[in-house]
ZAFI-766866 format. One record per residue (C-alpha): residue in one letter; x, y, z; residue number from 1. Coordinates in steps of 0.001 Angstrom, whole numbers, plus 524288, in hexadecimal, padded with zeros to 5 digits. Layout:
BEGIN
["A", [X, Y, Z], NUM]
...
end
This chain:
BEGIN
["X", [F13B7, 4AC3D, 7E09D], 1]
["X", [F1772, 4A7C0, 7EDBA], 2]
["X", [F200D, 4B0F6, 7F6F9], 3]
["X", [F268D, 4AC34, 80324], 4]
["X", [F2E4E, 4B2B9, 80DFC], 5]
["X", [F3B82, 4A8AA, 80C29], 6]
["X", [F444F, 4B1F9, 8136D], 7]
["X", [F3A38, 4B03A, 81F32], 8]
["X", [F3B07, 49E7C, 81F5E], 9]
["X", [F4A13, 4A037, 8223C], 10]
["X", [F4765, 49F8C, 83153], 11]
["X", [F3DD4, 494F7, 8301C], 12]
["X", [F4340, 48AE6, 82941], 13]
["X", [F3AD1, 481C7, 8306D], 14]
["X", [F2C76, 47D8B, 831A8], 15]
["X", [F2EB4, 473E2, 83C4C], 16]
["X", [F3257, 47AF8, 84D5F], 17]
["X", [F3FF6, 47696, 84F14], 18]
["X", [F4206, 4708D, 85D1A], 19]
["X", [F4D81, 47A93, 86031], 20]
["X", [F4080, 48526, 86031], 21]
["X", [F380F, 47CA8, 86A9C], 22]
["X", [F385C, 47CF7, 879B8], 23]
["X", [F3C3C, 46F2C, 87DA5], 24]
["X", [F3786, 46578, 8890B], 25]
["X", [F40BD, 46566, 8949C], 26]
["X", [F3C53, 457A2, 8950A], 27]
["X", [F3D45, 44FB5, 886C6], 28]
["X", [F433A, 45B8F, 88116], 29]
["X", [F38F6, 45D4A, 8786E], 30]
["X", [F30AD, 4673C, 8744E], 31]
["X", [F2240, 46846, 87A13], 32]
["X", [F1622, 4690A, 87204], 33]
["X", [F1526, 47657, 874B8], 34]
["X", [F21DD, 47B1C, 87221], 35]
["X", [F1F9D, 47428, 863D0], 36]
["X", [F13A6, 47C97, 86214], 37]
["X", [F1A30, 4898B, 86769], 38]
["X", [F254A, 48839, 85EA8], 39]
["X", [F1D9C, 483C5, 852A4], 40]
["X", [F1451, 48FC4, 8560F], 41]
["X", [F2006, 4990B, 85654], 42]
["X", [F26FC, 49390, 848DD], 43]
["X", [F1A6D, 49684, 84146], 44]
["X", [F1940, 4A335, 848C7], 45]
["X", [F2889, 4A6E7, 843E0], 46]
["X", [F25A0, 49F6C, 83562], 47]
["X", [F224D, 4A804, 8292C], 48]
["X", [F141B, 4A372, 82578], 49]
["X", [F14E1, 49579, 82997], 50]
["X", [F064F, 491EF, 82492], 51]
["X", [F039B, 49BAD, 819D2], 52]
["X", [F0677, 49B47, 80BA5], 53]
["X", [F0F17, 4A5A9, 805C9], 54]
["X", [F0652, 4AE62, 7FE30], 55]
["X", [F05F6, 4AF1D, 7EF83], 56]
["X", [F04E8, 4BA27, 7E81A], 57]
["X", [EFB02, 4B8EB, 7DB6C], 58]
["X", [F0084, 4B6BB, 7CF94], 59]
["X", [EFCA0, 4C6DB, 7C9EA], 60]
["X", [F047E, 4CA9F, 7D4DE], 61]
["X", [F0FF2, 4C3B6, 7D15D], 62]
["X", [F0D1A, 4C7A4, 7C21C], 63]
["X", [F0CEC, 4D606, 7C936], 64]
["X", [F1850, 4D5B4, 7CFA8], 65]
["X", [F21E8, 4CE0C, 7C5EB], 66]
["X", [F1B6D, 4D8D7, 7BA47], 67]
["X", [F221F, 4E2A2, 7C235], 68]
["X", [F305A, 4DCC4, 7C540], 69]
["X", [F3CC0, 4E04F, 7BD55], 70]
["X", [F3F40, 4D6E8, 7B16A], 71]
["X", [F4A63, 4D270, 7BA67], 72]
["X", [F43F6, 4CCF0, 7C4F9], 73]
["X", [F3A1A, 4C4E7, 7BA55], 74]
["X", [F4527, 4C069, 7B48E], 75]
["X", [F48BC, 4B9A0, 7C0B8], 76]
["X", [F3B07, 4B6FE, 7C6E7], 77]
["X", [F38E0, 4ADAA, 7BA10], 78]
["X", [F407A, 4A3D2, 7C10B], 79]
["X", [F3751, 4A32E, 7CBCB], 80]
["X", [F2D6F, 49B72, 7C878], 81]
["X", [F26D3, 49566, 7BB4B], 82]
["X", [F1A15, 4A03A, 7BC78], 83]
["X", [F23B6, 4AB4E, 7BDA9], 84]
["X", [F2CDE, 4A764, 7B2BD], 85]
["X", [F1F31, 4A554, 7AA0C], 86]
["X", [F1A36, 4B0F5, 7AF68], 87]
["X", [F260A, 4BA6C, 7ABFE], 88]
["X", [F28D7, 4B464, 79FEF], 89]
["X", [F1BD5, 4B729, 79A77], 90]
["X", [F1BFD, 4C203, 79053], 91]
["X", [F0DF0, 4C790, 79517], 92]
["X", [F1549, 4C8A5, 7A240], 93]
["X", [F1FB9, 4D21C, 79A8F], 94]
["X", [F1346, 4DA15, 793FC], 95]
["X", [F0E31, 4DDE2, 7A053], 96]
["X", [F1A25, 4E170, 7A783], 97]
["X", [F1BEB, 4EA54, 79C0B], 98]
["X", [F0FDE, 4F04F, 79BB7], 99]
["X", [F1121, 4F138, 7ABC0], 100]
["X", [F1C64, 4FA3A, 7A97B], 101]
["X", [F1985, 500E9, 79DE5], 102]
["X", [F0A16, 50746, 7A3CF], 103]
["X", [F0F77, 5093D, 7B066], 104]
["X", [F1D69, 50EDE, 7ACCA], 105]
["X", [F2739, 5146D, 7B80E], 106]
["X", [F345D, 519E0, 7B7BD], 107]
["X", [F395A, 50DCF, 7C0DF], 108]
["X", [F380C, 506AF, 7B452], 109]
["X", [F3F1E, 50F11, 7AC49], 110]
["X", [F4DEC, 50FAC, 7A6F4], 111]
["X", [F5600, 51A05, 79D9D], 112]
["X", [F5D0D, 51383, 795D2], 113]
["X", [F68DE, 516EB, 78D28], 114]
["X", [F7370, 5122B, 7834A], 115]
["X", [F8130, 517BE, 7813E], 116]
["X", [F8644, 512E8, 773E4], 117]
["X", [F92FB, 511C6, 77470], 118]
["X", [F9D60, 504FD, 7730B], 119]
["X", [F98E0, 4FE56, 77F76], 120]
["X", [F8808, 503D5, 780F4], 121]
["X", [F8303, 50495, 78CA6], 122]
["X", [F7563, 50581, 78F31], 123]
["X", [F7144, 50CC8, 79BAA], 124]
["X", [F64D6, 50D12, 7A3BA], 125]
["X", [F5FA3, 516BB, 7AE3E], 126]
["X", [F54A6, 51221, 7B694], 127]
["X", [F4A75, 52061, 7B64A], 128]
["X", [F43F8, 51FAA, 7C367], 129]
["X", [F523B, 524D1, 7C9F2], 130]
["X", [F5248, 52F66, 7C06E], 131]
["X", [F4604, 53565, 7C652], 132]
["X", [F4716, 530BA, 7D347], 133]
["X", [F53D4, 53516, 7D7EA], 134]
["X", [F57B6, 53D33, 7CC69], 135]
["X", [F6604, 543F9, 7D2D5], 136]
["X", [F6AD2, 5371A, 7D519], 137]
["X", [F7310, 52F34, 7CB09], 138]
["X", [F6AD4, 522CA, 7C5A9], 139]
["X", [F73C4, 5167D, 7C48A], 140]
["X", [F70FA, 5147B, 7B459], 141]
["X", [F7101, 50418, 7AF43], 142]
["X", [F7BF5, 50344, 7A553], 143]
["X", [F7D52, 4F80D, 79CD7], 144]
["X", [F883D, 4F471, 793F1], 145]
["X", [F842F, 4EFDD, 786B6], 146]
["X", [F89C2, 4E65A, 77E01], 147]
["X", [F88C4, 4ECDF, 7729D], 148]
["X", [F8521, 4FB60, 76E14], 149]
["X", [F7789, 4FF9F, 76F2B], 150]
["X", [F6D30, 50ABE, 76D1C], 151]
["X", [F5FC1, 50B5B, 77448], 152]
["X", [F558E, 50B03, 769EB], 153]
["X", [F4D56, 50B5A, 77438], 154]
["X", [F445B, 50594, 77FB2], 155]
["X", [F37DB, 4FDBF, 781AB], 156]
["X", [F3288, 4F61F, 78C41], 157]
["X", [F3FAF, 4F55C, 793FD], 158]
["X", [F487B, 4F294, 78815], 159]
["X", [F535E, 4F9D3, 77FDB], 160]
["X", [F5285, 4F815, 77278], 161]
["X", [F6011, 4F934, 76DEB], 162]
["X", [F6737, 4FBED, 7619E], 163]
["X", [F7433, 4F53B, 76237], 164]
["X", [F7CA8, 4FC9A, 7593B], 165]
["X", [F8855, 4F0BD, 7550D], 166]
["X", [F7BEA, 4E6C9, 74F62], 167]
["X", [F73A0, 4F0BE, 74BAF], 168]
["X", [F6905, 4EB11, 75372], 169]
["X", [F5C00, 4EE59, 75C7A], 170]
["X", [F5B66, 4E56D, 769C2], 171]
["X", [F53A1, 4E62A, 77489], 172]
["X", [F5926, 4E7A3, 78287], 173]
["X", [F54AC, 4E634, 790C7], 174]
["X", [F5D35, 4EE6E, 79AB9], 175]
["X", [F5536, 4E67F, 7A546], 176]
["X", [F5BE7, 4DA90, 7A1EE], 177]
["X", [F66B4, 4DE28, 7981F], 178]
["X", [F6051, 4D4BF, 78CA0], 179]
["X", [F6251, 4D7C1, 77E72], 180]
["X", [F576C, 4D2C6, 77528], 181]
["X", [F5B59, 4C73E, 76D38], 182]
["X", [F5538, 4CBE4, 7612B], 183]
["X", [F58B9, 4D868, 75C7B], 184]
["X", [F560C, 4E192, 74FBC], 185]
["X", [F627E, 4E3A2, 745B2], 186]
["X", [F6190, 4F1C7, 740C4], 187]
["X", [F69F0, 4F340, 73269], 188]
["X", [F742D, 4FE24, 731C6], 189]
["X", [F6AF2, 5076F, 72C95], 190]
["X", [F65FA, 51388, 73293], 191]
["X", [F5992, 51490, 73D48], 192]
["X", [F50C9, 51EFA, 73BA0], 193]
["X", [F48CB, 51C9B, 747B0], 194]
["X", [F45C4, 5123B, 75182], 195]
["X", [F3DD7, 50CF9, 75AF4], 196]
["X", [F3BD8, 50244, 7659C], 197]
["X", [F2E39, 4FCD7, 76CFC], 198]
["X", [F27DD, 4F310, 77006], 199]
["X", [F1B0A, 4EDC0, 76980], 200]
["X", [F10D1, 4EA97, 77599], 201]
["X", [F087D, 4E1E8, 76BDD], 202]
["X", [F11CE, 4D6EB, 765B1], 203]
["X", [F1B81, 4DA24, 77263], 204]
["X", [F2790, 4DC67, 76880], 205]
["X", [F3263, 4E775, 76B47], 206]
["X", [F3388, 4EE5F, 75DBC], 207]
["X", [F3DF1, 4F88C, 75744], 208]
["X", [F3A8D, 4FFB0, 74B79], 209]
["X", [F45CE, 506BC, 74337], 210]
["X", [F4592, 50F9A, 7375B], 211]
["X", [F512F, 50B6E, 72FB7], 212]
["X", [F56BF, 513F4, 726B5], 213]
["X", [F6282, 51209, 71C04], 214]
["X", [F6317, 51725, 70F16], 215]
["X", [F55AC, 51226, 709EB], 216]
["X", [F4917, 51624, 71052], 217]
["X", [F474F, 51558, 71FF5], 218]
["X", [F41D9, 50692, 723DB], 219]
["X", [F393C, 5054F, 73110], 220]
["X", [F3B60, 4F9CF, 73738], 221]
["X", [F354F, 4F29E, 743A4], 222]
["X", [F3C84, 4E7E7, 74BC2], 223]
["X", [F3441, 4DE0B, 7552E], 224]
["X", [F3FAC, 4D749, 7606F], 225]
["X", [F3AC9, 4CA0B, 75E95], 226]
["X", [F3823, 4CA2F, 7522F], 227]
["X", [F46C1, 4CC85, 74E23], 228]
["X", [F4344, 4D33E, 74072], 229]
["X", [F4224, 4E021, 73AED], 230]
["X", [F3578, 4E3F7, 732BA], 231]
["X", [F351B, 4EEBC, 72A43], 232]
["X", [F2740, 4F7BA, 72D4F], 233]
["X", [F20D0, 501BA, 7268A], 234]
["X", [F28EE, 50EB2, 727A5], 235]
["X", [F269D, 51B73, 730B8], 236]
["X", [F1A50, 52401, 729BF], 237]
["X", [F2473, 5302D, 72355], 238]
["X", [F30E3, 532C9, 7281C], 239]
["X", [F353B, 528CF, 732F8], 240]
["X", [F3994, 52EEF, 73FB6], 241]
["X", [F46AF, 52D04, 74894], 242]
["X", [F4C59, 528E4, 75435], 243]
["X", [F459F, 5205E, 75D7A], 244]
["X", [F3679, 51DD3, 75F17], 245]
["X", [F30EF, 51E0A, 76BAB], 246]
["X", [F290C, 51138, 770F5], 247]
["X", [F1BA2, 514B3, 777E9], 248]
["X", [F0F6F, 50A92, 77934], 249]
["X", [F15AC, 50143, 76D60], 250]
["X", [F1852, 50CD2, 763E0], 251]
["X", [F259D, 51353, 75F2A], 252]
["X", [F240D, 52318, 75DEE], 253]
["X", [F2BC8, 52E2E, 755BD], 254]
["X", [F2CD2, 53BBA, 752CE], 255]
["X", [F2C54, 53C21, 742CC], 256]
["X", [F3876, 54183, 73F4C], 257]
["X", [F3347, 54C90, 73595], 258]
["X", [F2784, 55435, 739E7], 259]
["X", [F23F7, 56161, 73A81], 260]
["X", [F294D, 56BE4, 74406], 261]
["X", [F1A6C, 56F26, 74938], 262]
["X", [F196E, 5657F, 75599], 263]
["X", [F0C18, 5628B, 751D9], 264]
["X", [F0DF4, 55B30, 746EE], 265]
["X", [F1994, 552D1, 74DCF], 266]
["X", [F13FF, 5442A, 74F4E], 267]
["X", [F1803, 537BF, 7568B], 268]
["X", [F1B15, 52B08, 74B3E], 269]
["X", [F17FF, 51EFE, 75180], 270]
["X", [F19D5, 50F75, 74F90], 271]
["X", [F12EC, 505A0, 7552E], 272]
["X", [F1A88, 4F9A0, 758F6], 273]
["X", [F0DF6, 4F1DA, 75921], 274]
["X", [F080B, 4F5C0, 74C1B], 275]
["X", [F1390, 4F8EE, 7474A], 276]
["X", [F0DD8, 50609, 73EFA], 277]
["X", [F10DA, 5135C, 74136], 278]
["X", [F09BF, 51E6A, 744F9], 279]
["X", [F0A1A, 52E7F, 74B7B], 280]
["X", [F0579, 534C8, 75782], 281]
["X", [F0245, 54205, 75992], 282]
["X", [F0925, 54A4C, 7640B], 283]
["X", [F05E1, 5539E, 76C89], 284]
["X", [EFECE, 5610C, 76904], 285]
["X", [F092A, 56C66, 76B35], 286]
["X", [F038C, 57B06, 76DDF], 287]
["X", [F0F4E, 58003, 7651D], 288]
["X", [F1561, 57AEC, 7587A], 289]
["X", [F1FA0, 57FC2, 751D0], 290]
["X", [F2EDA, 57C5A, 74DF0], 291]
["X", [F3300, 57036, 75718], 292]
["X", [F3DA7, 564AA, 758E2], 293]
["X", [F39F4, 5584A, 759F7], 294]
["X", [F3268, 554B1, 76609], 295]
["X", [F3765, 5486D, 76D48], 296]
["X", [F2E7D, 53D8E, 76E24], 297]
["X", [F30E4, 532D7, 77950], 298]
["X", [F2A04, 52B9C, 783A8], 299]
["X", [F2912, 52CBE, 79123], 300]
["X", [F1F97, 5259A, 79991], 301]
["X", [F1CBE, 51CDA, 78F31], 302]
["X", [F1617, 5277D, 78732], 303]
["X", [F1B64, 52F60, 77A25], 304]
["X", [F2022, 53CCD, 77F1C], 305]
["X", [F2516, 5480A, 77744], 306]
["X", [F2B71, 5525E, 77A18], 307]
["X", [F2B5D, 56002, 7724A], 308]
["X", [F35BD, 568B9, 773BC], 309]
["X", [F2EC2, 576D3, 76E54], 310]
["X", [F2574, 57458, 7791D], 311]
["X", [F2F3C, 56CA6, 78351], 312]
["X", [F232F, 565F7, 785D3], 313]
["X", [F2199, 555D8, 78965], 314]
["X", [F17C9, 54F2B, 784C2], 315]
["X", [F12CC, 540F7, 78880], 316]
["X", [F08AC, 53789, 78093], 317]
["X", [F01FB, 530BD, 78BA6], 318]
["X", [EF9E6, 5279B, 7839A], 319]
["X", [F0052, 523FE, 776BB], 320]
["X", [EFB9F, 5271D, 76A90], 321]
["X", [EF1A3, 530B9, 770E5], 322]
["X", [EF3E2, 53DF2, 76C72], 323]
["X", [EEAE7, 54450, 776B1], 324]
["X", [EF3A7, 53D64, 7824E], 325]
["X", [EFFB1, 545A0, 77F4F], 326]
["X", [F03E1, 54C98, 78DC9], 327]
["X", [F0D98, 5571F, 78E95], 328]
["X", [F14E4, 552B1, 7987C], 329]
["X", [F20C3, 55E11, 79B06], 330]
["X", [F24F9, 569DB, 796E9], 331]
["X", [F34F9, 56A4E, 796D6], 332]
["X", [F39C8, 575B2, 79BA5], 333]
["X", [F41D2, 58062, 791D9], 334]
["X", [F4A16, 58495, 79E85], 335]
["X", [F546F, 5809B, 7A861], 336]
["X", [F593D, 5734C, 7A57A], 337]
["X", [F53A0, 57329, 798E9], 338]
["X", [F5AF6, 57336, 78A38], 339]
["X", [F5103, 5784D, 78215], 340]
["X", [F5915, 57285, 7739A], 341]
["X", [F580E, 564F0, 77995], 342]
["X", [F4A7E, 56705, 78081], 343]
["X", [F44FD, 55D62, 772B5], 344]
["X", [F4D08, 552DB, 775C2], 345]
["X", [F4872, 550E7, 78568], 346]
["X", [F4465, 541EC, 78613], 347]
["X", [F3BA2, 53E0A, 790C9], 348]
["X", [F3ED1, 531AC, 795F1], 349]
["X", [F3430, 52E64, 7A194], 350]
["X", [F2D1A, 53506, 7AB77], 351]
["X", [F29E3, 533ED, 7B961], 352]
["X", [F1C41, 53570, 7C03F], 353]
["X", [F1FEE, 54114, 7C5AB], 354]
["X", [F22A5, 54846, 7B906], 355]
["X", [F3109, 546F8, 7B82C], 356]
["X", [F34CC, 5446B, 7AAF5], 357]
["X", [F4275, 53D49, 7A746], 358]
["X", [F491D, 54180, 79BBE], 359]
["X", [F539A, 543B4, 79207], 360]
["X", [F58CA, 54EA2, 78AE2], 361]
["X", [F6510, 54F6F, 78190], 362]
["X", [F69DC, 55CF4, 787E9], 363]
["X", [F6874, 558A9, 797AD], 364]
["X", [F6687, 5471D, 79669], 365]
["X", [F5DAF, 542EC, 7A0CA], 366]
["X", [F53A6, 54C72, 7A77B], 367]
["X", [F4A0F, 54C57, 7B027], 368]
["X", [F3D23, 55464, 7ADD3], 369]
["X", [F3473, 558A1, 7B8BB], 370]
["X", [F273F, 55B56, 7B170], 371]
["X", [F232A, 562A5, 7BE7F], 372]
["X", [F2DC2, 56AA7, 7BF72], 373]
["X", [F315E, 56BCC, 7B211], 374]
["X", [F4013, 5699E, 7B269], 375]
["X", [F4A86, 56355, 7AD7E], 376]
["X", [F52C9, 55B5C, 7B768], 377]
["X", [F60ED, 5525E, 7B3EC], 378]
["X", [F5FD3, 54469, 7B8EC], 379]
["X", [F6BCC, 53E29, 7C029], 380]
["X", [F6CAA, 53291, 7B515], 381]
["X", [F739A, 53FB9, 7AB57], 382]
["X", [F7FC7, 53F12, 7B42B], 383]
["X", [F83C3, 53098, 7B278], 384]
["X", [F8354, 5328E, 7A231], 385]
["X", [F856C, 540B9, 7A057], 386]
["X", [F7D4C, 54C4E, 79D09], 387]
["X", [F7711, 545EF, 79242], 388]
["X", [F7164, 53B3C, 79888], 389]
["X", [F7547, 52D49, 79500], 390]
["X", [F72AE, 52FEF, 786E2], 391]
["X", [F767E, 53A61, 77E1F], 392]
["X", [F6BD1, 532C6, 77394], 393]
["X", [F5DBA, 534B6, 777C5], 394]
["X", [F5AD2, 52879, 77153], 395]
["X", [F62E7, 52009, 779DA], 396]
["X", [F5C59, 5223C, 786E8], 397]
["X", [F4F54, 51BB7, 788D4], 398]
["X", [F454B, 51917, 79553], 399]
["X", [F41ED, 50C10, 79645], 400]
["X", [F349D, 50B7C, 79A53], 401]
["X", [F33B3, 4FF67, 79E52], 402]
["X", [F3DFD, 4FB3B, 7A75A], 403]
["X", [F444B, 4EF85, 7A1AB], 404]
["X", [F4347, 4EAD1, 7B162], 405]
["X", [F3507, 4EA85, 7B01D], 406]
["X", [F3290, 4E6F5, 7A06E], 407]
["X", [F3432, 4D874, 7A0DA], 408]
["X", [F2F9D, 4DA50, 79247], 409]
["X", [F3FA9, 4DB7B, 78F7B], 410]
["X", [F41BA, 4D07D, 795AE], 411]
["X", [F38EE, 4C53A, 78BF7], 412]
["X", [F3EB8, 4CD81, 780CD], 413]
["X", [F4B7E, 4CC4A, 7848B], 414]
["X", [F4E19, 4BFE4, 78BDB], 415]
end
């Protein structure tokens, strides 16, 4: 890579002392010897490096600095030269800037996203880092009008996964560059139990597993974009669970939906997208049992979380699939600010360094937690979509964790 001051040649256009800048002889109106060396001596003096080569970056650098650009900019920097358009089109290139982002996560890279389902959807994205850093001002939200009617299924990597309701189909979507997939999963007219969405790091394939249910038995079945093809897989172990499953390290994770009311028995079911087989993890140990709801199982940080509401305790699995690295992270609060019937159903969504937590509940939408404190604050984003938040469906709101600016994973899928 070769950089070069440009805007700095525009005064010296020319190599060569014009006469109109040299002392003449009275005599043969010419210019002495001297006065040719004085003004040549002054013209390099004035000149931008007239000897030295520009200097050139190695080519790590340049792998460095292009790794960390928005998807944007690469789209346009493959036109500059051959190596670059190699470079950025290389799939290994997408791997790392994935990985980049994913071990050294940051709210800068992170959106809230939401879908409102009604004739004309609209999909609408809040960039986080305003919510925490100037939380009484209004954010400006990205709202984008789509053709068609849609439900977020979820998000991976920088994409939606969408479930268009008028084809009865899954597609993939960037919000970076507004790209749909071109292959997309057909879902019958039949009932789903539960879902989920990931991505498998080994064959590099975005996957969606459903439960399907009509009046026969329930059918699991796993989708591969790319592969354009459903293939029936061996069911859940007992009864299957519902809703959404929750993508951490490769894996889809569930509460089972019948379990006993003693928290200690409650497990997590589990799918990995790789192997494609199921399997359980064990949660946290809880001084006191007894009668409870169902806890709420999330991520945040890329880590499983779960929240109990007997305890109002939040808990966070720092290494995954290690029983022994579950953290509590908070304790919510019973008091001011605080709806004790809804306290199961608070979602966190990220958190900063600095221990404030971002998150959603059905009575108040959007709140912010201060673990140090230990309260309950609004954020500014309630105002533009009422005191709900921008959706009254928990489902339908989801962090993207890897900023589709940064992921340039969407963009080989999609392009």
């Amino acid at each position: 890579m070769i950089i070069t001051d440009t805007s700095a040649n525009t005064n010296y256009i020319s190599t060569v002392p014009s006469s109109r800048m040299l002392r003449c002889d009275h005599e043969n109106d010419t210019p002495t010897q001297h006065d040719i060396r004085t003004a040549t001596m002054r013209h390099k003096i004035h000149s931008p490096i007239a000897d030295e080569s520009p200097p050139i970056l190695p080519d790590d650098i340049v792998v460095a600095i292009l790794l960390r650009l928005p998807v944007r900019s690469l789209l346009q920097f493959r036109c500059v030269c051959k190596s670059w358009k190699t470079l950025i089109s290389d799939p290994q290139f997408a791997e790392n800037q994935l990985q980049l982002f994913t071990v050294n996560p940051t709210i800068a890279h992170q959106h809230l996203s939401s879908s409102t389902v009604t004739r004309t959807c609209k999909i609408v994205s809040f960039p986080v880092k305003p919510l925490f850093a100037n939380p009484s001002s209004p954010v400006a939200p990205i709202s984008v009008d789509m053709n068609g009617r849609y439900h977020i299924l979820g998000s991976c990597n920088g994409l939606l996964c969408l479930y268009e309701f008028q084809l009865g189909c899954v597609r993939l979507w960037n919000p970076s560059t507004r790209l749909m997939s071109k292959t997309f999963a057909v879902i019958d007219d039949i009932v789903i139990r539960c879902y989920g969405f990931g991505y498998d790091p080994v064959n590099h394939k975005y996957k969606v597993l459903v439960v399907m249910s009509d009046c026969n038995e329930p059918a699991t079945k796993l989708y591969a974009f790319g592969e354009n093809s459903w293939k029936t897989i061996q069911d859940f172990p007992g009864t299957p669970p519902t809703g959404p499953g929750k993508h951490v390290n490769g894996t889809l994770n569930w509460f089972p939906t019948e379990e006993g009311f003693d928290c200690n028995q409650w497990v997590i079911l589990t799918f990995d997208l790789v192997k494609e087989t199921y399997g359980k993890l064990s949660l946290p140990k809880q001084d006191n049992g007894g009668s409870i709801f169902n806890p709420v199982l999330d991520v945040l940080s890329n880590c499983l979380c779960v929240c109990f509401d007997h305890s109002g305790t939040l808990w966070l699995m720092k290494q995954y699939g290690v029983t022994e690295s579950w953290t509590k992270l908070m304790i919510i609060p019973r008091g001011d600010g605080w709806q004790a019937t809804y306290q199961r159903s608070f979602r966190p969504l990220c958190i900063l360094e600095n221990g404030i937590i971002l998150g959603k509940t059905p009575c108040s939408g959007l709140v912010r937690y201060d673990t140090n404190t230990e309260k309950l604050l609004a954020s500014s984003m309630l105002s533009q979509f009422g005191t709900k938040g921008p959706s009254d469906d928990s489902k339908g709101v989801v962090i993207l964790e890897g900023d589709p600016d940064n992921v340039l994973r969407c963009w080989f899928l999609l392009i």
